[in-house]
N, C-alpha and C positions, 0 to 999 in steps of 0.2 A: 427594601432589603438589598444589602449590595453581597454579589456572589466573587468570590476571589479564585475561583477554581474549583476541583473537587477535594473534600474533606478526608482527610487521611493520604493521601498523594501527594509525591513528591516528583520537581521536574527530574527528568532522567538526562543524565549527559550524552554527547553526539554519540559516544560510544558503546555505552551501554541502549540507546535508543535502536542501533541499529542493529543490535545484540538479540533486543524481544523481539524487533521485526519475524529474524530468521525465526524466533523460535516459536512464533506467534502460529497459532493449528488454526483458526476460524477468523471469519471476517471479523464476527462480533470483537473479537482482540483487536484488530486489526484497526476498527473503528473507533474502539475505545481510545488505544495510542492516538488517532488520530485528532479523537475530541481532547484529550486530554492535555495535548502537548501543543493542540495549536497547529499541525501540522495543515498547507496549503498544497493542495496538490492538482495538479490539472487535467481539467478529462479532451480525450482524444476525438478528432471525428471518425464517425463510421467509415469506412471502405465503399460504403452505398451515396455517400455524399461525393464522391471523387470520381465516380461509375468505374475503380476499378476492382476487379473480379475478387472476393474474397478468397483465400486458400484456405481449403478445409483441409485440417491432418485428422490422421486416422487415429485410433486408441495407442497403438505401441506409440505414434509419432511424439504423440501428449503425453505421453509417461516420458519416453527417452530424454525429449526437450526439458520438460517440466515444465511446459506450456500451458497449465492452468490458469482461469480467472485468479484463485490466489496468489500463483506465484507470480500473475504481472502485475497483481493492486502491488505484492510485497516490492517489485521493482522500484516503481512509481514511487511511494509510498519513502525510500532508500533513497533514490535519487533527488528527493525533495528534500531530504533531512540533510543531503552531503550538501545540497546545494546552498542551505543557512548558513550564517555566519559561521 
């Protein structure tokens, strides 16, 4: 059985991809886009591989930023899509 994708889905263009990103609430979105579209993204090393010291920020510093795990997959994630053709 040959698989072409997923059934009912359509590729999305650079700018509307970059559109669900923002508006993407959960990883499970997040992954989906990611399975769905192909998207190649590359993981980082730790801070503990370099020995240097990680920075912990506090709860206001993570909100201020928007320093959250999602909101650096959604970076990553943006910067892999600009990066395509």
């Amino acid at each position: 059985m040959t698989s072409n994708g997923v059934r009912g889905y359509s590729k999305k263009s650079k700018k509307s991809l970059l559109k669900a990103v923002d508006e993407a609430k959960s990883l499970s979105q997040l992954f989906a886009l990611i399975q769905h579209e192909h998207i190649v993204i590359q993981m980082h090393s730790q801070s503990g591989a370099s020995n240097i010291k990680p920075k912990k920020l506090g709860p206001n510093e993570i909100i201020a930023k928007k320093d959250t795990p999602l909101e650096r997959l959604k970076a990553q994630i943006k910067k892999a899509i600009e990066e395509t053709n």
